[in-house]
ChimeraX commands (.cxc) that place a marker at each C-alpha (Angstrom):
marker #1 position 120.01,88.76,93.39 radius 0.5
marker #1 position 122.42,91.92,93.85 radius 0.5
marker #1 position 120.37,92.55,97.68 radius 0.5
marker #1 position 121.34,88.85,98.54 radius 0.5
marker #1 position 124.72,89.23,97.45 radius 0.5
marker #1 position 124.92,92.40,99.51 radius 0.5
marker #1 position 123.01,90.47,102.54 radius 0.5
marker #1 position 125.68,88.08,102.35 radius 0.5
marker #1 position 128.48,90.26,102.22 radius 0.5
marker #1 position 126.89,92.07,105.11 radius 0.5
marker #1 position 127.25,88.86,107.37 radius 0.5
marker #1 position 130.74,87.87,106.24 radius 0.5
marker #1 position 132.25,91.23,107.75 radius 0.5
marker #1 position 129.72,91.44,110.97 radius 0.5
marker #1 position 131.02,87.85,111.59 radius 0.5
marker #1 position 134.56,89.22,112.32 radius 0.5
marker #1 position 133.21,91.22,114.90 radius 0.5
marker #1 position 130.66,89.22,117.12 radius 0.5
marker #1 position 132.18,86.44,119.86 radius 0.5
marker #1 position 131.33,82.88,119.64 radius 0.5
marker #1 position 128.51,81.34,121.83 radius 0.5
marker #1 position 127.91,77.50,119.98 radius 0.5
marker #1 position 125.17,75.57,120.57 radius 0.5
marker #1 position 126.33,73.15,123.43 radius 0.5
marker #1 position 124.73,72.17,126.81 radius 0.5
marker #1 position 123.49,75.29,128.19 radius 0.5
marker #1 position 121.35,75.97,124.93 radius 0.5
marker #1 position 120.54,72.54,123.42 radius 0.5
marker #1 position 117.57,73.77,120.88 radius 0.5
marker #1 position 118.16,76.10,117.74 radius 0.5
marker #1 position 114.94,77.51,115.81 radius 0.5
marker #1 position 116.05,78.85,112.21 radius 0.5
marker #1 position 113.99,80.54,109.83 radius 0.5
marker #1 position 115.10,82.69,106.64 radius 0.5
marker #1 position 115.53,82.58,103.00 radius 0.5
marker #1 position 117.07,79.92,100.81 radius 0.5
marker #1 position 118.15,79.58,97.48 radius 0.5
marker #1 position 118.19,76.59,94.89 radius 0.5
marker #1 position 120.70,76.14,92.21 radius 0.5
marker #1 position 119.92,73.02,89.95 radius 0.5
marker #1 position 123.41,71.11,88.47 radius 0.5
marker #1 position 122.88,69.93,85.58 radius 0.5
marker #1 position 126.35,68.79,85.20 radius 0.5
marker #1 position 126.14,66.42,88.37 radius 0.5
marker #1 position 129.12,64.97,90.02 radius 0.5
marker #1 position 131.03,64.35,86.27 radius 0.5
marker #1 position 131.59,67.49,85.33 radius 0.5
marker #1 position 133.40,68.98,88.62 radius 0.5
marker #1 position 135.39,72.42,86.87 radius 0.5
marker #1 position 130.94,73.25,85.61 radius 0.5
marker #1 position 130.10,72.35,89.37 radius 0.5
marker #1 position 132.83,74.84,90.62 radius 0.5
marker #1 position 131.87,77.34,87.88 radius 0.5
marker #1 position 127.70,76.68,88.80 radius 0.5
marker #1 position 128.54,77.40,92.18 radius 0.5
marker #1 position 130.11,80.49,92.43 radius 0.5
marker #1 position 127.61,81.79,89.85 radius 0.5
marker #1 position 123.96,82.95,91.21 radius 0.5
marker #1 position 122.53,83.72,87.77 radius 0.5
marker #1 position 120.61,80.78,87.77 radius 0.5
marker #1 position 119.73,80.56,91.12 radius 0.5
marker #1 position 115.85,80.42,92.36 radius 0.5
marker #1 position 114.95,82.38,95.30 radius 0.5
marker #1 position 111.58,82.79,97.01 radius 0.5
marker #1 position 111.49,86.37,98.21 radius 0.5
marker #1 position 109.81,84.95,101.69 radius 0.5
marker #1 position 110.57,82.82,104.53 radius 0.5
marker #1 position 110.97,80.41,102.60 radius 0.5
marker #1 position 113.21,77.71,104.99 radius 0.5
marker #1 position 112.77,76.33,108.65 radius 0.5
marker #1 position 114.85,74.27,111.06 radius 0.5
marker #1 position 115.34,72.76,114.07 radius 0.5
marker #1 position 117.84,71.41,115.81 radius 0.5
marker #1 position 119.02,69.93,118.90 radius 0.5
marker #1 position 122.77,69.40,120.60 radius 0.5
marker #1 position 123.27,65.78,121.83 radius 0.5
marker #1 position 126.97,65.90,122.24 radius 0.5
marker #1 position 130.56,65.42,121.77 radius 0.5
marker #1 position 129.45,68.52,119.18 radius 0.5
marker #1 position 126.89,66.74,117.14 radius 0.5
marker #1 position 123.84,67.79,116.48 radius 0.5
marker #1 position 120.74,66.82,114.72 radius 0.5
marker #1 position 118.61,69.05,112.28 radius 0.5
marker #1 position 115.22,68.41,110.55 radius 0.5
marker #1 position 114.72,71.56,108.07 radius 0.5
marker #1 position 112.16,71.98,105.23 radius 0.5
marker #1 position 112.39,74.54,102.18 radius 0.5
marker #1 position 109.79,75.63,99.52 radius 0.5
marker #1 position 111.00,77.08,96.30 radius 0.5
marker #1 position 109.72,78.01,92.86 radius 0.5
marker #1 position 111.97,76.46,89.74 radius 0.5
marker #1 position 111.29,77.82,86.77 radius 0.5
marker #1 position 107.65,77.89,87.50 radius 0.5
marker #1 position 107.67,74.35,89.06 radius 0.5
marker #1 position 107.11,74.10,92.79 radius 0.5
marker #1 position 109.82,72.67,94.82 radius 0.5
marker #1 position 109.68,70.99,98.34 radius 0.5
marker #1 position 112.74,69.87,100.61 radius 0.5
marker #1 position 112.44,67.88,103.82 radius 0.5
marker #1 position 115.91,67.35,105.63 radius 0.5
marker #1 position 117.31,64.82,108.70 radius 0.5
marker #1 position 120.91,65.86,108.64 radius 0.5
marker #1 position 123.38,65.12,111.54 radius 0.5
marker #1 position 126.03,68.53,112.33 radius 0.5
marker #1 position 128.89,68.41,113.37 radius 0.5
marker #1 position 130.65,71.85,115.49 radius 0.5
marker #1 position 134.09,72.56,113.80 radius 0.5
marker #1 position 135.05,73.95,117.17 radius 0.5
marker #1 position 135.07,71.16,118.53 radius 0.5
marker #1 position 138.25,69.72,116.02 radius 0.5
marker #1 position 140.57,73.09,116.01 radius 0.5
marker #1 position 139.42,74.86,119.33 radius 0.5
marker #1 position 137.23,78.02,119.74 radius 0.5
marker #1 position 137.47,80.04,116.66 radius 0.5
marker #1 position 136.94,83.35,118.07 radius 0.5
marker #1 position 134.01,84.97,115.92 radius 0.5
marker #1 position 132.54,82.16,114.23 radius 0.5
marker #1 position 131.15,79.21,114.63 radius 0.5
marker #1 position 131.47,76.43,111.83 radius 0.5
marker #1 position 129.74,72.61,111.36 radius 0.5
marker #1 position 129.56,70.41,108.31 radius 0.5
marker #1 position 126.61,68.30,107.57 radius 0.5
marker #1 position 125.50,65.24,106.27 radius 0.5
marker #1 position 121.77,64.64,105.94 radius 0.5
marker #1 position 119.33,62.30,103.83 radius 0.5
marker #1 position 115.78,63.30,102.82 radius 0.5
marker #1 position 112.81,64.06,99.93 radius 0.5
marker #1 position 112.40,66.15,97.42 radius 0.5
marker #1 position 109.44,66.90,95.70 radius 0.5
marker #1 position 108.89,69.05,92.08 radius 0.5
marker #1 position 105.47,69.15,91.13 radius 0.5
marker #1 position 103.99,65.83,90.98 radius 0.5
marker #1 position 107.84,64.25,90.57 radius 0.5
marker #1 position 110.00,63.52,93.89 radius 0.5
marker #1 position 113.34,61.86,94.47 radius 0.5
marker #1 position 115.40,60.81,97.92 radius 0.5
marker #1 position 118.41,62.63,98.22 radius 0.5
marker #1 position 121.53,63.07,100.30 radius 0.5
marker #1 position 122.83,66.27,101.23 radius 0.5
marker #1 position 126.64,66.90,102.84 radius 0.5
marker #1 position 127.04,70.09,103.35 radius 0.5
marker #1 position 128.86,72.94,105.53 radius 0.5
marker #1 position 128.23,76.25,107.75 radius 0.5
marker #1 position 128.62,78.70,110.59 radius 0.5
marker #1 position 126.41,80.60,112.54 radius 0.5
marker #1 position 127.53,83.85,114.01 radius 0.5
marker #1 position 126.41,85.49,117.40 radius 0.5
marker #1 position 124.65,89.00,118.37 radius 0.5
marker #1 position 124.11,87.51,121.67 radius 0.5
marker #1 position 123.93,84.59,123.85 radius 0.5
marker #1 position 120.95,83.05,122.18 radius 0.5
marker #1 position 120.34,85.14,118.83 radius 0.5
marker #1 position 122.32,84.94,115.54 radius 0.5
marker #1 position 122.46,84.77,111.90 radius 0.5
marker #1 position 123.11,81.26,110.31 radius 0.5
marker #1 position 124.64,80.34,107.00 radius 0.5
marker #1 position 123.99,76.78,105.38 radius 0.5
marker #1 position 125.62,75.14,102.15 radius 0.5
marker #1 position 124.29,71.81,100.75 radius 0.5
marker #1 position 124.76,69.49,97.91 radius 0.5
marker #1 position 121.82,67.91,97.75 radius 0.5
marker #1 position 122.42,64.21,94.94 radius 0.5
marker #1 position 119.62,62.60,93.90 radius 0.5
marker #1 position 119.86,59.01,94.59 radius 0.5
marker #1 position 116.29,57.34,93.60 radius 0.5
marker #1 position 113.03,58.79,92.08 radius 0.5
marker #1 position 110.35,58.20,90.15 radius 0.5
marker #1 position 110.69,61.05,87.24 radius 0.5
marker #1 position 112.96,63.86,89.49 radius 0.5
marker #1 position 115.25,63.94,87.08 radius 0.5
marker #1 position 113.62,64.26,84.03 radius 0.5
marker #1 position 111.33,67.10,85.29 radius 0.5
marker #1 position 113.99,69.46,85.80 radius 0.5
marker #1 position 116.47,68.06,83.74 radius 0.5
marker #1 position 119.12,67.53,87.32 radius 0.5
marker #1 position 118.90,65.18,89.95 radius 0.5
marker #1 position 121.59,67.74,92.18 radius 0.5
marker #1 position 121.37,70.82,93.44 radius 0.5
marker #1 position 122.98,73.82,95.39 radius 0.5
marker #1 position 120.89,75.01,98.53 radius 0.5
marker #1 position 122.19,78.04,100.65 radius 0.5
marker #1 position 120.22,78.95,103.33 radius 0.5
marker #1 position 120.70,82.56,105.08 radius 0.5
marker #1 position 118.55,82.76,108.09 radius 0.5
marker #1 position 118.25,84.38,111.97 radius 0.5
marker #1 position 118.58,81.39,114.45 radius 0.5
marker #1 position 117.53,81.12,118.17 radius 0.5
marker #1 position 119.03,78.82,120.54 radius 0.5
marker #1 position 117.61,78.10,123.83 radius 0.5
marker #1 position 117.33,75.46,126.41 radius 0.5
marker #1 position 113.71,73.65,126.08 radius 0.5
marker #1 position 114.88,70.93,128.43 radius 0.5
marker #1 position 114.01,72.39,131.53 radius 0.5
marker link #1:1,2 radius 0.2
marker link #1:2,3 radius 0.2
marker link #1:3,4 radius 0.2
marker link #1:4,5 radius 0.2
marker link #1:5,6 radius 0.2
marker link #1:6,7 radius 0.2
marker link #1:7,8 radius 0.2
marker link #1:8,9 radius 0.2
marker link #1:9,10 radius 0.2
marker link #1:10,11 radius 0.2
marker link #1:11,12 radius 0.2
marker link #1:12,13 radius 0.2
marker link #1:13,14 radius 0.2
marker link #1:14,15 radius 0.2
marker link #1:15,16 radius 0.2
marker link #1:16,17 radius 0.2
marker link #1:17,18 radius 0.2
marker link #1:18,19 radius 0.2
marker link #1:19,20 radius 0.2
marker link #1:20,21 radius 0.2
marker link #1:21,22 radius 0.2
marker link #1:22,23 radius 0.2
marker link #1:23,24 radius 0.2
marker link #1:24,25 radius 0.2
marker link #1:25,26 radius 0.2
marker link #1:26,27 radius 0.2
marker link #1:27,28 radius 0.2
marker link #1:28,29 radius 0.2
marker link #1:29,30 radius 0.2
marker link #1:30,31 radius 0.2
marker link #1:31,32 radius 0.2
marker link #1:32,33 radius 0.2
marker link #1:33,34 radius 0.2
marker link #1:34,35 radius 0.2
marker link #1:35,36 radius 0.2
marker link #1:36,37 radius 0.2
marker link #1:37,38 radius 0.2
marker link #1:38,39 radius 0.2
marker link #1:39,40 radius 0.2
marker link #1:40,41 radius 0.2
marker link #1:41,42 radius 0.2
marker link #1:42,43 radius 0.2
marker link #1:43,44 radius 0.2
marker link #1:44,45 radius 0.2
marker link #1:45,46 radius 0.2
marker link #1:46,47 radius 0.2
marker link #1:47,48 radius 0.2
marker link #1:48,49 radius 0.2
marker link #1:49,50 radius 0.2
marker link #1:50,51 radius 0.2
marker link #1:51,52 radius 0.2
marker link #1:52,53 radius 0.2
marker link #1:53,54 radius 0.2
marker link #1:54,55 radius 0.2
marker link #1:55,56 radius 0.2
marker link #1:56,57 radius 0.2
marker link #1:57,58 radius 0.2
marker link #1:58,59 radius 0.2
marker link #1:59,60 radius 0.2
marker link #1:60,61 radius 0.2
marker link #1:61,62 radius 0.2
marker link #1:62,63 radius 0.2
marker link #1:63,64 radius 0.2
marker link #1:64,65 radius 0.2
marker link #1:65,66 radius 0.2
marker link #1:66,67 radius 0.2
marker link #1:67,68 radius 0.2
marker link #1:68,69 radius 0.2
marker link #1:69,70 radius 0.2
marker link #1:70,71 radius 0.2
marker link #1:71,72 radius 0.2
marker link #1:72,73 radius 0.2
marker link #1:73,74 radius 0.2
marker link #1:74,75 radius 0.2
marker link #1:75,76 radius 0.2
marker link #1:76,77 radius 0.2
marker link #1:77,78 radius 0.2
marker link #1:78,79 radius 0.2
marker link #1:79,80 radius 0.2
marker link #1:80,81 radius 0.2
marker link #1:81,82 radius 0.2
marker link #1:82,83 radius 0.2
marker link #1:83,84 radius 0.2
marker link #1:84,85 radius 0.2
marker link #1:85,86 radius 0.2
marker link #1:86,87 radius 0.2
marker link #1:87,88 radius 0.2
marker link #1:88,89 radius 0.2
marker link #1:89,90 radius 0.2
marker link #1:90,91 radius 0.2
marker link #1:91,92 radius 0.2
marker link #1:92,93 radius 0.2
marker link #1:93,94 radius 0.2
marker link #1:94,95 radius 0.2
marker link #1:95,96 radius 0.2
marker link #1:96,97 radius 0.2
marker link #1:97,98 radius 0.2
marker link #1:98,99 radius 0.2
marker link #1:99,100 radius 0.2
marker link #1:100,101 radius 0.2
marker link #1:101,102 radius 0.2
marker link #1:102,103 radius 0.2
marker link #1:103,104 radius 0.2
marker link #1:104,105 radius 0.2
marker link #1:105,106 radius 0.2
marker link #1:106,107 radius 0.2
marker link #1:107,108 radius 0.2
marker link #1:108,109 radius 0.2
marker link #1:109,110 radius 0.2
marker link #1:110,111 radius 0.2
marker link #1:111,112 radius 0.2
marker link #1:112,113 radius 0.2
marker link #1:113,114 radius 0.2
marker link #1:114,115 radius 0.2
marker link #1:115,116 radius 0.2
marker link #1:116,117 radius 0.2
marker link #1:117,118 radius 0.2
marker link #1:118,119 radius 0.2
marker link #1:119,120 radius 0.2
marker link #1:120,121 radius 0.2
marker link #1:121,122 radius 0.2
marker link #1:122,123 radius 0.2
marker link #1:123,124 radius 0.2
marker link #1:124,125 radius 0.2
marker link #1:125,126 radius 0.2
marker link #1:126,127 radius 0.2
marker link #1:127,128 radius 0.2
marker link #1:128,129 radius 0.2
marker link #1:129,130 radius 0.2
marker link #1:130,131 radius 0.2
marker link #1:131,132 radius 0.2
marker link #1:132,133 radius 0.2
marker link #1:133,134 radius 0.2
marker link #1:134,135 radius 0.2
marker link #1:135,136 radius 0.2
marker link #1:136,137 radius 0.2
marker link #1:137,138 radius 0.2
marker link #1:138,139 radius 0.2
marker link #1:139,140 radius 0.2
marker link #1:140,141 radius 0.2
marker link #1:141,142 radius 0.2
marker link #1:142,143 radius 0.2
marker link #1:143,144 radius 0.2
marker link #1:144,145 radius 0.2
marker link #1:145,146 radius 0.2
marker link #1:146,147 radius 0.2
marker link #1:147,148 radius 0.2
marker link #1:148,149 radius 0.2
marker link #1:149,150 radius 0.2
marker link #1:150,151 radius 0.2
marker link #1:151,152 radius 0.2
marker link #1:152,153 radius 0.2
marker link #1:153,154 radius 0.2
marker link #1:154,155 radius 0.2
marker link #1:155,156 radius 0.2
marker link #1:156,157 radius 0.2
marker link #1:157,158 radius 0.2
marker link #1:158,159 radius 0.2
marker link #1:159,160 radius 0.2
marker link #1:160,161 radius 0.2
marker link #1:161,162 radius 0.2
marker link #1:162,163 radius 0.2
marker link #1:163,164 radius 0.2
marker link #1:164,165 radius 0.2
marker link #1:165,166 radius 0.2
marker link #1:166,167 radius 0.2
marker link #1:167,168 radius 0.2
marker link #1:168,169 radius 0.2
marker link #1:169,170 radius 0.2
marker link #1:170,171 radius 0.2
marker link #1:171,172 radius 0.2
marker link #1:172,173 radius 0.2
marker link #1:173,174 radius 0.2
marker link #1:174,175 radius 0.2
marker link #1:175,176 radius 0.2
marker link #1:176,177 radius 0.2
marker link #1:177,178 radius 0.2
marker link #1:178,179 radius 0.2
marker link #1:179,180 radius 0.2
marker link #1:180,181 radius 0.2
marker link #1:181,182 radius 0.2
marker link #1:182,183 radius 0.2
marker link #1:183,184 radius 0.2
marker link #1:184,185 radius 0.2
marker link #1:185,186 radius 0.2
marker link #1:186,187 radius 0.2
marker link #1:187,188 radius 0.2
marker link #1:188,189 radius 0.2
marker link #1:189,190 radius 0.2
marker link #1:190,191 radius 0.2
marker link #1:191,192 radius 0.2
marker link #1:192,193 radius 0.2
view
């Protein structure tokens, strides 16, 4: 847990010195692939101060020392995108499956060109599967992604994923919510052509 605090301290400060290049016309098509981790809240959406509190801490976290999350994505425009991601985890022994349709939304667009980052909130609906137990959920959530070069770049994802129907989810592993941060390298390009 210390390396992936590190790892994300590491991108924080090389984000204030790489230049912006969003993914817009020229490079409609992101590929991300990296490591995620999954923090289950037990406390849900009643017990916001514990939510605050769960998600600051990382002692509780799971984290699948792998590749363990994929995306794609595509610009359409006015700076939305669309995303369809999947995760794989291990909870406390269980194993844990996310599939994700989210729509994005580029920050830049709103306040202008940041200047070395490049933020988006989220909001996307999809499955969720531990063990034999599974449950639909909906996920807002928020980002940036952060340059070397034209097309390559590290990418930082935030969800709250909230259980909304499921046929034993919550009773399996005791939450129907949960933190997921993604930290991956992403790869924009133009497949159109």
């Amino acid at each position: 847990m210390k390396k992936f605090k590190i790892a994300m301290l590491a991108v924080v400060l090389f984000a204030g010195v790489t230049s912006v290049q969003a993914q817009d016309e020229d490079n409609k098509w992101a590929l991300s692939f990296g490591i995620h981790a999954v923090d289950f809240n037990n406390g849900g959406l009643n017990d916001i101060g514990g939510m605050i509190e769960d998600y600051i801490s990382t002692s509780d976290w799971n984290v699948l020392p792998a590749i363990s999350t994929v995306s794609v994505s595509r610009y359409m425009n006015y700076g939305l995108s669309v995303r369809v991601s999947g995760s794989l985890a291990d909870v406390d022994g269980l194993s844990f499956f996310s599939l994700e349709a989210a729509a994005l939304y580029d920050l830049n667009k709103l306040f202008g060109q940041t200047g070395w980052w490049d933020p988006y909130v989220s909001l996307g609906v999809g499955g969720t599967w531990v063990d034999d137990a599974s449950g639909f959920q909906v996920a807002p959530g928020a980002g940036f992604n952060t340059w070397f070069n034209d097309n390559v770049g590290l990418s930082f994802t935030s969800l709250y994923s909230v259980g909304v129907a499921g046929d034993g989810f919550v009773n399996q592993v005791d939450a129907s919510s949960y933190f997921q941060h993604s930290l991956g390298l992403i790869i924009k390009f133009n497949g159109d052509e």
